[in-house]
C-alpha positions in Angstrom: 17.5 -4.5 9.2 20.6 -2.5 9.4 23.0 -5.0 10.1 21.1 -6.3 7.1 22.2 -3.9 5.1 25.8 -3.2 6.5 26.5 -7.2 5.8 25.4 -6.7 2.2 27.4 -3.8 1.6 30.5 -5.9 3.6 29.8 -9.2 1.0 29.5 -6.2 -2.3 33.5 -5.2 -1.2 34.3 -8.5 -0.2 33.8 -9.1 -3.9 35.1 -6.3 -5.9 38.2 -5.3 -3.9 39.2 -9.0 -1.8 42.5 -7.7 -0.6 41.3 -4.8 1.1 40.5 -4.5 4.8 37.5 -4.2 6.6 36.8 -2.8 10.0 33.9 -3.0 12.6 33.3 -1.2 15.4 30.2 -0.3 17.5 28.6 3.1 17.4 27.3 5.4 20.1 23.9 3.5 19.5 25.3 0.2 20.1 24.9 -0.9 16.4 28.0 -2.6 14.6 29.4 0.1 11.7 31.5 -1.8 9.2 34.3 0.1 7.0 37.4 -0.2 4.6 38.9 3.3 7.2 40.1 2.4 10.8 38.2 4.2 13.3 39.7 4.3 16.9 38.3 0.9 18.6 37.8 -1.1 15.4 38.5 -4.3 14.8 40.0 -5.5 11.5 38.0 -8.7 10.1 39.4 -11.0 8.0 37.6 -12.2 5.1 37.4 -15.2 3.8 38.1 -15.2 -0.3 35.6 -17.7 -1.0 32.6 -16.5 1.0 29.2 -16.8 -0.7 25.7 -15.3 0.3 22.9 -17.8 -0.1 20.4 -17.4 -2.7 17.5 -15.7 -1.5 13.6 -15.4 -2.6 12.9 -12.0 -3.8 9.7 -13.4 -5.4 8.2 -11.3 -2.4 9.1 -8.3 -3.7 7.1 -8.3 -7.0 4.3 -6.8 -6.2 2.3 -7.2 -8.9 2.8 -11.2 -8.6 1.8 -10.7 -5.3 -1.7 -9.0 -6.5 -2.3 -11.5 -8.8 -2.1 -14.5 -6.6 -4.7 -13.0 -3.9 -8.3 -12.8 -4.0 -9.5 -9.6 -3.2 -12.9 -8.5 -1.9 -14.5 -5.1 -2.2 -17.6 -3.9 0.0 -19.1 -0.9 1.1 -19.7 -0.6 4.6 -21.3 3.0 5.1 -24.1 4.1 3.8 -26.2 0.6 4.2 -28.3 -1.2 1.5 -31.4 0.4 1.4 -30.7 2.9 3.5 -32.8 6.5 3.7 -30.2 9.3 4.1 -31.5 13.4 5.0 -28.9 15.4 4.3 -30.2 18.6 3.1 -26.6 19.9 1.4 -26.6 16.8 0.0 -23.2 15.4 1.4 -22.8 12.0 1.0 -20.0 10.0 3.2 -19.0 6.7 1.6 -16.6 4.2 3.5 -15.7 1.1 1.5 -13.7 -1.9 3.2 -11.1 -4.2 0.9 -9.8 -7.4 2.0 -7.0 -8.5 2.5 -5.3 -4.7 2.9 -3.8 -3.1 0.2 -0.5 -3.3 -1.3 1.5 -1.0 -3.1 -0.2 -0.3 -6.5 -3.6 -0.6 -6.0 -6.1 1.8 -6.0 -9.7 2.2 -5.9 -13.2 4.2 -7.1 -16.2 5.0 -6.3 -19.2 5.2 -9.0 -22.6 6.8 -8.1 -25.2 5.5 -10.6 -22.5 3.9 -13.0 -20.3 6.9 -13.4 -16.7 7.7 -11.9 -17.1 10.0 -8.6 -13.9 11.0 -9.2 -9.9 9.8 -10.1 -8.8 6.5 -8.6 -7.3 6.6 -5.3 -5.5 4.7 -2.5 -8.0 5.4 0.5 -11.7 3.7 1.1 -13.2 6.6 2.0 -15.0 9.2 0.0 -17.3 12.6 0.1 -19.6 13.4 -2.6 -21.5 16.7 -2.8 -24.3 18.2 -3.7 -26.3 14.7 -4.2 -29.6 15.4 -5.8 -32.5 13.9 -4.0 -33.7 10.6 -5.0 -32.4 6.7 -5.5 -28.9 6.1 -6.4 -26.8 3.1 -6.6 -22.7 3.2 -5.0 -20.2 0.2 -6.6 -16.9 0.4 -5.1 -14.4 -1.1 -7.6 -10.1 -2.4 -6.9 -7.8 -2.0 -9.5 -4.0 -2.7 -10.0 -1.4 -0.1 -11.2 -2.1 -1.5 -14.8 -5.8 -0.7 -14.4 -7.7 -4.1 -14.3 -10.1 -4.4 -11.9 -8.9 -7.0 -9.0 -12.5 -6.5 -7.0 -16.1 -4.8 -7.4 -18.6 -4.6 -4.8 -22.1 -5.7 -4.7 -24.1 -2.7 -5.8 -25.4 -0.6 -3.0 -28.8 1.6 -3.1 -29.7 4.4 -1.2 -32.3 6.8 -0.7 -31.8 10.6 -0.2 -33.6 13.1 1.1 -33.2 16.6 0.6 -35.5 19.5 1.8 -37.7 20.8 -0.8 -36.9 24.0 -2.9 -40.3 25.5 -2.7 -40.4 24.9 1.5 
């Protein structure tokens, strides 16, 4: 990736100044260093006036046309449908799975009986207090950075119990 880098930056002078010099040596790590400054051990390259870099793809690089060409899947994979929960705090962990893995951008939430269990965020994992006792439903949704919704879970119900006040 750095020699990448150091031949782009070699092609960017090439262009704007063509009749100065360039220079490449090897540095203490073995990687080649490329520069318009001598530097004891340097070789001076010669350049070819008419070089030209390839076009090259960048399409790959637009992550948002990335997103919108994949099909994303949401699911919640802790606590289980129809599962019975005693927690007596009322501490709920939620783990949620999205396929394939996230790219840069997107973001997901959590909603516990159809409301927000808090902002949007970038990991599948979530902690909701103080619960109250009873049914509740879980929908893990995926959105983009532009805030449209890529996934949704199927709706998951679970069943908590709590110790009673008057015991």
């Amino acid at each position: 990736m750095r020699l990448i880098i150091m031949c782009c930056l070699l092609f960017i002078s090439c262009v704007s100044i063509a009749d100065s010099k360039v220079y490449r040596w090897k540095d203490d790590n073995g990687n080649w260093v490329f520069s318009d400054v001598p530097h004891k051990g340097a070789q001076e390259i010669q350049l070819n006036k008419s070089m030209t870099m390839p076009a090259i793809d960048t399409k790959i690089l637009n992550t948002q046309s990335l997103q919108q060409g994949i099909s994303y899947t949401a699911n919640i994979t802790s606590p289980n449908n129809e599962q019975t929960l005693r927690e007596n705090t009322g501490t709920i962990y939620v783990t949620g799975q999205i396929e394939p893995s996230f790219t840069n951008g997107l973001k997901v939430q959590l909603t516990l009986n159809g409301k927000a269990t808090g902002p949007m965020q970038t990991s599948t994992t979530f902690v909701l207090n103080n619960v109250p006792r009873g049914e509740h439903n879980l929908v893990l949704k995926l959105y983009n950075a532009q805030g449209k919704t890529l996934a949704q879970s199927d709706s998951t119900t679970f069943f908590l119990h709590r110790k009673s006040v008057g015991n």
